[in-house]
C-alpha positions in Angstrom: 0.0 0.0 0.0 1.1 3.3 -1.1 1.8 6.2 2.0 3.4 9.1 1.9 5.4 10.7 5.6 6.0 14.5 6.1 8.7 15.5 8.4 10.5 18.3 9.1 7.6 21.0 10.3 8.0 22.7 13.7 8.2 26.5 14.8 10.6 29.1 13.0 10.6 32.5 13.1 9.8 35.1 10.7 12.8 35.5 8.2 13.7 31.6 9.2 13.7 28.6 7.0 12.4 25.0 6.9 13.3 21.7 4.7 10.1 19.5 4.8 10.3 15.8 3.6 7.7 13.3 1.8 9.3 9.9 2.3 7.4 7.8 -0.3 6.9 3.7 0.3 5.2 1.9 -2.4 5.1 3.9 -5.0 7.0 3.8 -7.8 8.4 7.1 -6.9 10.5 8.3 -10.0 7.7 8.4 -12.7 5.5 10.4 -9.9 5.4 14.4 -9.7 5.3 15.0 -6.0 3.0 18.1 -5.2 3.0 20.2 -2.3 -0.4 21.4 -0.7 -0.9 23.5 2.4 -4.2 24.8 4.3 -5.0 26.3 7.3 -8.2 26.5 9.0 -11.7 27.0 7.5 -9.5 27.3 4.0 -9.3 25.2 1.2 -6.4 23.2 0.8 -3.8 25.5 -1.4 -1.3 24.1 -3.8 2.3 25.5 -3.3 4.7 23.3 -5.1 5.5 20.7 -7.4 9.1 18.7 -7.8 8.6 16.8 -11.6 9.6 13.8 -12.5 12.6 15.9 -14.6 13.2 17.1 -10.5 12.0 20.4 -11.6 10.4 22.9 -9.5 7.1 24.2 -10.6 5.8 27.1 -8.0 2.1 27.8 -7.9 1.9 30.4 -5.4 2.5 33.8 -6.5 3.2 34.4 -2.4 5.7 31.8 -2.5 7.5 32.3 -5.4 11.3 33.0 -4.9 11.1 31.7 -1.2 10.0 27.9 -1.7 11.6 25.3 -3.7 10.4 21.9 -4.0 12.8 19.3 -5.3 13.8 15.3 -5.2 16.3 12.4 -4.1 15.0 9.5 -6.2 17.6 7.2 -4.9 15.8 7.9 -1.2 12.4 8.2 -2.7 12.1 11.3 -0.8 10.8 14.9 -1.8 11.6 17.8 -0.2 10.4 21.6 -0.1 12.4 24.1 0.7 11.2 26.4 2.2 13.2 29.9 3.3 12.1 33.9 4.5 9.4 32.2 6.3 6.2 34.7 6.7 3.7 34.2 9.7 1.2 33.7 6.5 3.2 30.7 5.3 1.8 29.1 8.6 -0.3 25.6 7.9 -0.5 22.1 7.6 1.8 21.0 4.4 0.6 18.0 2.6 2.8 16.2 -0.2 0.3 14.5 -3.1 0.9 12.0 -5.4 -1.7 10.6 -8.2 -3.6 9.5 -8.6 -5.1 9.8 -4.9 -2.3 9.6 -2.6 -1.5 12.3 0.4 0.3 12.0 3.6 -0.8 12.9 6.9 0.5 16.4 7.0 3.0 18.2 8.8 2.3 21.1 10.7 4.7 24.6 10.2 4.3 27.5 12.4 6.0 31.0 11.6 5.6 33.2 15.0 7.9 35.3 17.4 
């Protein structure tokens, strides 16, 4: 069975930077586009991020744009996204995604003083 595992959220300051992971098991990792999601609360989930198949970073929020990269390590089956000059509006639950229907449980990233 397919899962994906975030790591790497936690509390940073403003100005501070975070590397989240998606540890993949199951899947057959280098033909998948892993896509990076994030949501708060009463919001629809928001996608951020996507690292191809080509490991190619493909940005899909204008807010994000030159602060977050997302990228891969096929040879771990891991996907990362970079994440740097946090804002306290970059605060959420990140999600990684992979088709056709598979998410992992989410990691939780807080930007605060």
């Amino acid at each position: 069975q397919v899962r994906l595992v975030e790591s790497g959220g936690g509390l940073v300051q403003p100005g501070g930077s975070l590397r989240l992971s998606c540890k993949a098991r199951d899947l057959v990792f280098d033909m998948s586009a892993i896509t990076w999601y994030r949501q708060t609360a009463g919001k629809e989930r928001e996608q951020v991020a996507t690292a191809t198949t080509f490991n190619t970073s493909i940005v899909h929020t204008d807010s994000v744009k030159g602060r977050f990269t997302a990228f891969r390590d096929n040879a771990r089956n891991t996907a990362y996204l970079q994440m740097n000059n946090l804002k306290p509006e970059d605060t959420a639950v990140y999600y990684c995604f992979a088709r056709p229907t598979f998410w992992g449980q989410g990691t939780r990233v807080t930007v605060s003083t």
